[in-house]
mmCIF file of the N, C-alpha and C atoms, coordinates in Angstrom:
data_MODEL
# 
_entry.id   MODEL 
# 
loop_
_atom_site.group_PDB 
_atom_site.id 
_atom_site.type_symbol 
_atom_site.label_atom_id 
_atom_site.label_alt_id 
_atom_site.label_comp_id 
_atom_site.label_asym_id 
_atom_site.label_entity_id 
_atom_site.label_seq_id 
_atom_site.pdbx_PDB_ins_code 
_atom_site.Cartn_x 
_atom_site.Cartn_y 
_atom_site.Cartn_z 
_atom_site.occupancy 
_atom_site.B_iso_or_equiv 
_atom_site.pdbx_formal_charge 
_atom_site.auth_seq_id 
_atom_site.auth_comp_id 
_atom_site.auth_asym_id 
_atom_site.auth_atom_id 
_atom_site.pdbx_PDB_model_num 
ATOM 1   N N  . UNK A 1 1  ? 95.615  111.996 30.295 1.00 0.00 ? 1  UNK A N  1 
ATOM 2   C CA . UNK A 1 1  ? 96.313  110.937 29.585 1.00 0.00 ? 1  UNK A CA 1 
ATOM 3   C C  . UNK A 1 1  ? 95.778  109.582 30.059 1.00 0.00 ? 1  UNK A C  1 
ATOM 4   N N  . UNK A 1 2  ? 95.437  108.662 29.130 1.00 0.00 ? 2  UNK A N  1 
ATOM 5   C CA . UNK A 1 2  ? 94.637  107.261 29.718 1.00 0.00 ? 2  UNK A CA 1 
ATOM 6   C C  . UNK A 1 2  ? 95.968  106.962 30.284 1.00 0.00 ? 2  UNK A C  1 
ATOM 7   N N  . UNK A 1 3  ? 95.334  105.299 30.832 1.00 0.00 ? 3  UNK A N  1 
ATOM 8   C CA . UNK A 1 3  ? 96.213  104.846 31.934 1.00 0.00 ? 3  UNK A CA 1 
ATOM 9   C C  . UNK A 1 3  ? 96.871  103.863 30.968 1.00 0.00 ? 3  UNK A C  1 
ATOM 10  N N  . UNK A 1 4  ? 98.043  103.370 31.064 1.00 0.00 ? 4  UNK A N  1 
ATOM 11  C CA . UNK A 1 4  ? 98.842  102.681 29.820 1.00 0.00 ? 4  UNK A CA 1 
ATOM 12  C C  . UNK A 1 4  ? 99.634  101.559 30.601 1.00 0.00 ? 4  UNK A C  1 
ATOM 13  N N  . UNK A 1 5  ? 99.101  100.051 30.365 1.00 0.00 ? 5  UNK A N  1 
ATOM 14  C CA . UNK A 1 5  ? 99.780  99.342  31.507 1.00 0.00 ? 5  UNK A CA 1 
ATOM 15  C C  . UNK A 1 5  ? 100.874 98.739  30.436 1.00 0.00 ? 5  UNK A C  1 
ATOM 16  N N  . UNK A 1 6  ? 101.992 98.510  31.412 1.00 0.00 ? 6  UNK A N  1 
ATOM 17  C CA . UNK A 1 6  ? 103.644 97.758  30.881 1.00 0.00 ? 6  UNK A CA 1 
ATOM 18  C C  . UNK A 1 6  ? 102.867 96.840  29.839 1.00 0.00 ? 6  UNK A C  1 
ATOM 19  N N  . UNK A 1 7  ? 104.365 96.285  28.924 1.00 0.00 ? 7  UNK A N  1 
ATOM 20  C CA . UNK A 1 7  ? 103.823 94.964  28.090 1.00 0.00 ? 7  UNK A CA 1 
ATOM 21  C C  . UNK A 1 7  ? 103.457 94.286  29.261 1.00 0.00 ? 7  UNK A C  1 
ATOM 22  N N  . UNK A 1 8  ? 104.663 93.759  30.210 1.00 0.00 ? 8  UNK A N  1 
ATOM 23  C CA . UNK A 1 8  ? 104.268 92.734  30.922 1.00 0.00 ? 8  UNK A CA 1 
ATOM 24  C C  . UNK A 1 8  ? 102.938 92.200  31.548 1.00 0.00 ? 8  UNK A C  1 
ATOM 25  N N  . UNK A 1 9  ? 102.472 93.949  31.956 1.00 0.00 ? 9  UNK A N  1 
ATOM 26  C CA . UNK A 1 9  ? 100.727 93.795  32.372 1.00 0.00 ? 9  UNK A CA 1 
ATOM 27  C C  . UNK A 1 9  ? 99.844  92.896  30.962 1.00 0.00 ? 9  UNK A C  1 
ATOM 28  N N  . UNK A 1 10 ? 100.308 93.583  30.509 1.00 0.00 ? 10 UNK A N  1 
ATOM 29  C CA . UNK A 1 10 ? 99.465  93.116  29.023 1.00 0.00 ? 10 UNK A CA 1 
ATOM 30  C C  . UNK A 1 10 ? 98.827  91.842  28.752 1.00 0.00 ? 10 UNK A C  1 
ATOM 31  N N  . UNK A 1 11 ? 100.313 91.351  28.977 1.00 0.00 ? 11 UNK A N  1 
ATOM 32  C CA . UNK A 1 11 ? 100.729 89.863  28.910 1.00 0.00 ? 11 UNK A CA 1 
ATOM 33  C C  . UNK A 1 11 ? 99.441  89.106  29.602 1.00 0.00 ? 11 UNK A C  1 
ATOM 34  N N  . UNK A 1 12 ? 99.877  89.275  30.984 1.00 0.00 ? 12 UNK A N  1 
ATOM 35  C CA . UNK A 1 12 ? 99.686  88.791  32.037 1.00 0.00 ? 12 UNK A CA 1 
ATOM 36  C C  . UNK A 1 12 ? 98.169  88.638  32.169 1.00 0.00 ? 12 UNK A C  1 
ATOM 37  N N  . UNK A 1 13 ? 97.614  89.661  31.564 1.00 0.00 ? 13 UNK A N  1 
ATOM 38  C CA . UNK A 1 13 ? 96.028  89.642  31.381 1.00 0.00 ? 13 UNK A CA 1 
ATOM 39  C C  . UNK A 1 13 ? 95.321  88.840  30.311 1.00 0.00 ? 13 UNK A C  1 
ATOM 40  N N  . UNK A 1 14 ? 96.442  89.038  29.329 1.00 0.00 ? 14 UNK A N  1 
ATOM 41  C CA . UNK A 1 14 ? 96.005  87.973  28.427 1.00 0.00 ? 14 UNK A CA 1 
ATOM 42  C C  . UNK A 1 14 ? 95.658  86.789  28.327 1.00 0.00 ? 14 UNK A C  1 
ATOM 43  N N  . UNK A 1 15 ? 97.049  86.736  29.307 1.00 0.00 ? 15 UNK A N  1 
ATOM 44  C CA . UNK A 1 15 ? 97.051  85.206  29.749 1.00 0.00 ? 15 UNK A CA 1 
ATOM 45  C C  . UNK A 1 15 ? 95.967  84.401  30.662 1.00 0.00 ? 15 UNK A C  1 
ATOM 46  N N  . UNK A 1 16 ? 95.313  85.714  31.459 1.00 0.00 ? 16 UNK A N  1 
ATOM 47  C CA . UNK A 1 16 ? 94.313  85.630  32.515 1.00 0.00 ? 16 UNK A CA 1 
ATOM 48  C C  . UNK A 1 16 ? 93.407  85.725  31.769 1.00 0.00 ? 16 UNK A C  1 
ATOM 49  N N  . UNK A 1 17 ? 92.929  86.171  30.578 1.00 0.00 ? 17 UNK A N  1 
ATOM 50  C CA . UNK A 1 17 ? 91.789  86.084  30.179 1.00 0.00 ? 17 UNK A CA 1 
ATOM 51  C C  . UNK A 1 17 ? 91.069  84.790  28.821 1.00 0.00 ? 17 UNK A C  1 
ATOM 52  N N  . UNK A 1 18 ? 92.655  84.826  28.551 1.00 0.00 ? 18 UNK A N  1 
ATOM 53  C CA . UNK A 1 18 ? 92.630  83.393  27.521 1.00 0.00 ? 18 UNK A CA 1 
ATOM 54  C C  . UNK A 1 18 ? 91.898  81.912  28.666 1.00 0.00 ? 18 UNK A C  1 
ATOM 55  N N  . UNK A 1 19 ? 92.550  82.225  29.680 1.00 0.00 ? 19 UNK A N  1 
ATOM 56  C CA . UNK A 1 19 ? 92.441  80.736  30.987 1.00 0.00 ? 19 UNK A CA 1 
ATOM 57  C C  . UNK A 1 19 ? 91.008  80.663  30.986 1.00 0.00 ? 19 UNK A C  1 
ATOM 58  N N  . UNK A 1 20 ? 90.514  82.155  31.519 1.00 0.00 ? 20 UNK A N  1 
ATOM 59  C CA . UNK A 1 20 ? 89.205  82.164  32.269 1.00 0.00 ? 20 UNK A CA 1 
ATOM 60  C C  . UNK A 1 20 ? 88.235  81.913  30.833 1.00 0.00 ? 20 UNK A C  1 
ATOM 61  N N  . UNK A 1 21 ? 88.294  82.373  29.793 1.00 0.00 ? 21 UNK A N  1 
ATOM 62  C CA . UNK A 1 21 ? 87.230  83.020  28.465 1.00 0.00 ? 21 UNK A CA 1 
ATOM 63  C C  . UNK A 1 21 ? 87.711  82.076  27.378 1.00 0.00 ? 21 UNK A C  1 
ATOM 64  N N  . UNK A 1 22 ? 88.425  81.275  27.225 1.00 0.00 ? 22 UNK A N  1 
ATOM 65  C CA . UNK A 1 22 ? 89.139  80.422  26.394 1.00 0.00 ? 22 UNK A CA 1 
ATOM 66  C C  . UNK A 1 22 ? 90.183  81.397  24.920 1.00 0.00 ? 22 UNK A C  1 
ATOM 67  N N  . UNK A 1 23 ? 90.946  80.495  24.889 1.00 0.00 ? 23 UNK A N  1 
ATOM 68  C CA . UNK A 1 23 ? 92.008  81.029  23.832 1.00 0.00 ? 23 UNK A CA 1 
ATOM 69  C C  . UNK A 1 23 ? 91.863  81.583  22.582 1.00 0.00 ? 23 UNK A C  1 
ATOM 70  N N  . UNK A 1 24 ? 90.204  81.589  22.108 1.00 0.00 ? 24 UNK A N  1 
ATOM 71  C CA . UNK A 1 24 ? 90.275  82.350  20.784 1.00 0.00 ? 24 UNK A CA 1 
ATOM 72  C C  . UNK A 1 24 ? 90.163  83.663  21.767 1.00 0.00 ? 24 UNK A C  1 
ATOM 73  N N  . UNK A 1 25 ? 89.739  83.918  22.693 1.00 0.00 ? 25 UNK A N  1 
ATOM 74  C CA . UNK A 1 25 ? 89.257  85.348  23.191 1.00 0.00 ? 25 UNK A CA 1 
ATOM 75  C C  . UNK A 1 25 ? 90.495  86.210  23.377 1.00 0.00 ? 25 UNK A C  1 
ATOM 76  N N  . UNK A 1 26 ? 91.265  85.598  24.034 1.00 0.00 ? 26 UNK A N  1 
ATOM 77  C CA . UNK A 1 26 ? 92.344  86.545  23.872 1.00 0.00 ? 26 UNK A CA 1 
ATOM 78  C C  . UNK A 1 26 ? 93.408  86.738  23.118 1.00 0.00 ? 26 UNK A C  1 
ATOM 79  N N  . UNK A 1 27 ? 93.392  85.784  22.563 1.00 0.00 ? 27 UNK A N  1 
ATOM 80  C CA . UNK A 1 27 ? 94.226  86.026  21.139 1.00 0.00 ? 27 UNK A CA 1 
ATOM 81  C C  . UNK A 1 27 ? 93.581  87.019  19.683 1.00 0.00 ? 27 UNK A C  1 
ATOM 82  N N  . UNK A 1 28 ? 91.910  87.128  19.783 1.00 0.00 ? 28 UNK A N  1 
ATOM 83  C CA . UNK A 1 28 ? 91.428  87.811  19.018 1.00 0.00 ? 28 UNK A CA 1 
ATOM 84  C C  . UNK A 1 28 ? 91.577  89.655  19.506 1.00 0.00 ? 28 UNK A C  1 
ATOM 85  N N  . UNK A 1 29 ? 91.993  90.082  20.300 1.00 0.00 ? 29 UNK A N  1 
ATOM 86  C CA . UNK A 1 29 ? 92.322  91.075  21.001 1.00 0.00 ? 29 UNK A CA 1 
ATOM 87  C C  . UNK A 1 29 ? 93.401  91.780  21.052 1.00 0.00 ? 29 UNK A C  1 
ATOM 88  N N  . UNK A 1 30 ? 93.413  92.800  20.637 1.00 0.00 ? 30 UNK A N  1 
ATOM 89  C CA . UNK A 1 30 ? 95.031  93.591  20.307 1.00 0.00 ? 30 UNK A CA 1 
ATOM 90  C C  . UNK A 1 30 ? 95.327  94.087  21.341 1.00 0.00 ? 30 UNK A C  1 
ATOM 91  N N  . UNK A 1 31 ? 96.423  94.231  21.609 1.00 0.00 ? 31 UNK A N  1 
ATOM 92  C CA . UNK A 1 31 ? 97.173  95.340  22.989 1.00 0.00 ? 31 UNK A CA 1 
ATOM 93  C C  . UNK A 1 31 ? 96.819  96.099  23.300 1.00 0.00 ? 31 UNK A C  1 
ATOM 94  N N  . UNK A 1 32 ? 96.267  96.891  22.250 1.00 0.00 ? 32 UNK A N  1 
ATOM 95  C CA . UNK A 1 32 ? 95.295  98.710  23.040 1.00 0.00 ? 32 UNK A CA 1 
ATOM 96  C C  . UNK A 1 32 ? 94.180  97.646  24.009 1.00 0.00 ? 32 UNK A C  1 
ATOM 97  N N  . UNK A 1 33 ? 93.032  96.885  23.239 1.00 0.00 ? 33 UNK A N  1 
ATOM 98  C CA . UNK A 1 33 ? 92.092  96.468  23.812 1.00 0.00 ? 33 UNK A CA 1 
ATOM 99  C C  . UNK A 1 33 ? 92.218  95.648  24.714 1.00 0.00 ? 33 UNK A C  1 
ATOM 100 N N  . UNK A 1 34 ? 93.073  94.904  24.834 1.00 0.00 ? 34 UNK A N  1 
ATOM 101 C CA . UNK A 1 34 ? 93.858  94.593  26.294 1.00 0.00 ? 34 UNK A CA 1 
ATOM 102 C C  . UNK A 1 34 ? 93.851  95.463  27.378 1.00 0.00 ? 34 UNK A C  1 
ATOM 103 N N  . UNK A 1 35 ? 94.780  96.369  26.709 1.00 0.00 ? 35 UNK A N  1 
ATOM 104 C CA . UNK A 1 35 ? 94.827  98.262  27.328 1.00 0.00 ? 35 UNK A CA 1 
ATOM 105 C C  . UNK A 1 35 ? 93.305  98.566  28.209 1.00 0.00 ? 35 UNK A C  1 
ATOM 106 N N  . UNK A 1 36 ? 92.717  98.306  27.596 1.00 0.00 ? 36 UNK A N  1 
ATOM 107 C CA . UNK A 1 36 ? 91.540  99.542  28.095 1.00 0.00 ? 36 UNK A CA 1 
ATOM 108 C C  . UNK A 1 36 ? 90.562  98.112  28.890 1.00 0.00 ? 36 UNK A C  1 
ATOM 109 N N  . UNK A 1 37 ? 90.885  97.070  28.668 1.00 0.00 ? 37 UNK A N  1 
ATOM 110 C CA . UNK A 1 37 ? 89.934  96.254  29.707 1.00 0.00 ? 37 UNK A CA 1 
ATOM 111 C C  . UNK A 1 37 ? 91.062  95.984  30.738 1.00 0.00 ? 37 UNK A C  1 
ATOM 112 N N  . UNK A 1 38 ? 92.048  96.188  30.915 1.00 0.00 ? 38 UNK A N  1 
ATOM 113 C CA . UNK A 1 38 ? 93.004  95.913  32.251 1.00 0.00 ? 38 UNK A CA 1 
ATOM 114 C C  . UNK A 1 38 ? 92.717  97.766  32.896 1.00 0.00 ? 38 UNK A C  1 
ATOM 115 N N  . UNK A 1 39 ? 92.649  98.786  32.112 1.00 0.00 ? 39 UNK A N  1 
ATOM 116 C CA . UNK A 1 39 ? 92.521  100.298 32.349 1.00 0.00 ? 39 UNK A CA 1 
ATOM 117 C C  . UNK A 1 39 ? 90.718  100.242 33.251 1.00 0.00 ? 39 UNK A C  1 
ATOM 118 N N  . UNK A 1 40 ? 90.113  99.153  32.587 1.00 0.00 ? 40 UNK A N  1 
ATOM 119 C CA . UNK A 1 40 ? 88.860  99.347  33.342 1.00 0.00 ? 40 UNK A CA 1 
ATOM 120 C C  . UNK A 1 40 ? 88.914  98.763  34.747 1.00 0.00 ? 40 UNK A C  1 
ATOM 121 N N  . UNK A 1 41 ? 89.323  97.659  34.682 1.00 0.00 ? 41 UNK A N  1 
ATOM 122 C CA . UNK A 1 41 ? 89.667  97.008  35.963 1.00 0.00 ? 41 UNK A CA 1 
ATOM 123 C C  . UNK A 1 41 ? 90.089  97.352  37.188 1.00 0.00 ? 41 UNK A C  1 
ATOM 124 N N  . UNK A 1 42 ? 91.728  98.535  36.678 1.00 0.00 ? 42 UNK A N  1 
ATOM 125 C CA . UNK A 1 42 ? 91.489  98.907  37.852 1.00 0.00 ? 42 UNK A CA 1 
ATOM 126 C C  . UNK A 1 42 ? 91.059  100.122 38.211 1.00 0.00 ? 42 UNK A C  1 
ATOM 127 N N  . UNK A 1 43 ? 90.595  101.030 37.228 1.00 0.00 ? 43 UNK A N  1 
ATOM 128 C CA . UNK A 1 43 ? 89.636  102.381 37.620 1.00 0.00 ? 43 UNK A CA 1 
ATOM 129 C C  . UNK A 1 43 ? 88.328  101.699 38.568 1.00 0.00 ? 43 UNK A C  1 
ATOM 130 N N  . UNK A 1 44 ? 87.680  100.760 37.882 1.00 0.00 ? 44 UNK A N  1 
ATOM 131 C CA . UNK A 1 44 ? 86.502  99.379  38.906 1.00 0.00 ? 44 UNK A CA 1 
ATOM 132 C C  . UNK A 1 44 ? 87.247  99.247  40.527 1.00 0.00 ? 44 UNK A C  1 
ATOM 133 N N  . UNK A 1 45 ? 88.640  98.699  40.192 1.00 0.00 ? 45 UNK A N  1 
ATOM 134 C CA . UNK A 1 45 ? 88.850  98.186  41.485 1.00 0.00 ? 45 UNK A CA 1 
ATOM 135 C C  . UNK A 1 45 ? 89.473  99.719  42.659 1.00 0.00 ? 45 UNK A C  1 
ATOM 136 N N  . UNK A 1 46 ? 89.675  100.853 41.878 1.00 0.00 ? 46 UNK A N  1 
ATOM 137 C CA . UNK A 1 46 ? 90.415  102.024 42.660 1.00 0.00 ? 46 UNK A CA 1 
ATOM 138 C C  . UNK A 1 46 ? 88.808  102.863 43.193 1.00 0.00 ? 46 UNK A C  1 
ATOM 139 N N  . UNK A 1 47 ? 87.728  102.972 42.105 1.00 0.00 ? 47 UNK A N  1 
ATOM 140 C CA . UNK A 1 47 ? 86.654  103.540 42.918 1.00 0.00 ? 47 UNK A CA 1 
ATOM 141 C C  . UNK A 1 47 ? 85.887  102.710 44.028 1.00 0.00 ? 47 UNK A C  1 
ATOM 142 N N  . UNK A 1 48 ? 86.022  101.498 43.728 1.00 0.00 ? 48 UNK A N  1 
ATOM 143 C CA . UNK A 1 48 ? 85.695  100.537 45.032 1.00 0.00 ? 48 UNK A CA 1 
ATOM 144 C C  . UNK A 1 48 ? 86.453  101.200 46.190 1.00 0.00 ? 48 UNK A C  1 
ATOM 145 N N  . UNK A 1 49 ? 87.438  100.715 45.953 1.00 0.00 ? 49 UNK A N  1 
ATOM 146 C CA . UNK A 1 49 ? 88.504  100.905 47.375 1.00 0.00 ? 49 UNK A CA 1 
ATOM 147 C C  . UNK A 1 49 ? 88.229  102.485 47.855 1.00 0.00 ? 49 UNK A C  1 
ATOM 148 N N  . UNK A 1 50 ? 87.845  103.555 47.057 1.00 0.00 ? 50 UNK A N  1 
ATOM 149 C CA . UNK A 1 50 ? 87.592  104.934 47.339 1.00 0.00 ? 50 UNK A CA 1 
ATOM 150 C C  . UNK A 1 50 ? 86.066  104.844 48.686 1.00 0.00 ? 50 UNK A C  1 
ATOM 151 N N  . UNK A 1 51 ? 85.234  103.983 47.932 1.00 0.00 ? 51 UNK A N  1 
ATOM 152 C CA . UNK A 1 51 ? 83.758  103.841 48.497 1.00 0.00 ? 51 UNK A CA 1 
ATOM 153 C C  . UNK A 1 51 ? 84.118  103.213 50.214 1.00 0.00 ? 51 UNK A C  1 
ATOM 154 N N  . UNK A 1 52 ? 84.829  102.435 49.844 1.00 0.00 ? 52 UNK A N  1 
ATOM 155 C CA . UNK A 1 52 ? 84.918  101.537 51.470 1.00 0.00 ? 52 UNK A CA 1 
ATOM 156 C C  . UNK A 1 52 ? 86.118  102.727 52.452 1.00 0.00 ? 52 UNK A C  1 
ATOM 157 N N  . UNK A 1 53 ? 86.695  103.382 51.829 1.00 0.00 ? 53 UNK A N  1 
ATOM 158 C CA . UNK A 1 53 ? 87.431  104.936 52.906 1.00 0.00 ? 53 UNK A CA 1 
ATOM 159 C C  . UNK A 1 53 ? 86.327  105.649 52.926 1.00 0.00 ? 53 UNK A C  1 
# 
């Protein structure tokens, strides 16, 4: 089963990615695709942390 973050995550990334990438970027972006670039992030940031144990 993919990884499925809260609205609130959602949000929150959006909001982080509108700041960093400017406001058409994340407003052109639906919730799944939100979904799966916050789902990449932290599969990125959990096999890191695997490499350094």
């Amino acid at each position: 089963m993919p990884l499925q973050l809260s609205k609130q995550a959602i949000i929150d990334l959006r909001i982080a990615l509108q700041k960093s990438y400017g406001e058409v970027f994340g407003s052109s972006l639906s919730d799944q695709e939100i979904n799966e670039i916050g789902s990449l992030l932290l599969n990125t940031l959990a096999e890191n942390l695997k490499i350094k144990i």
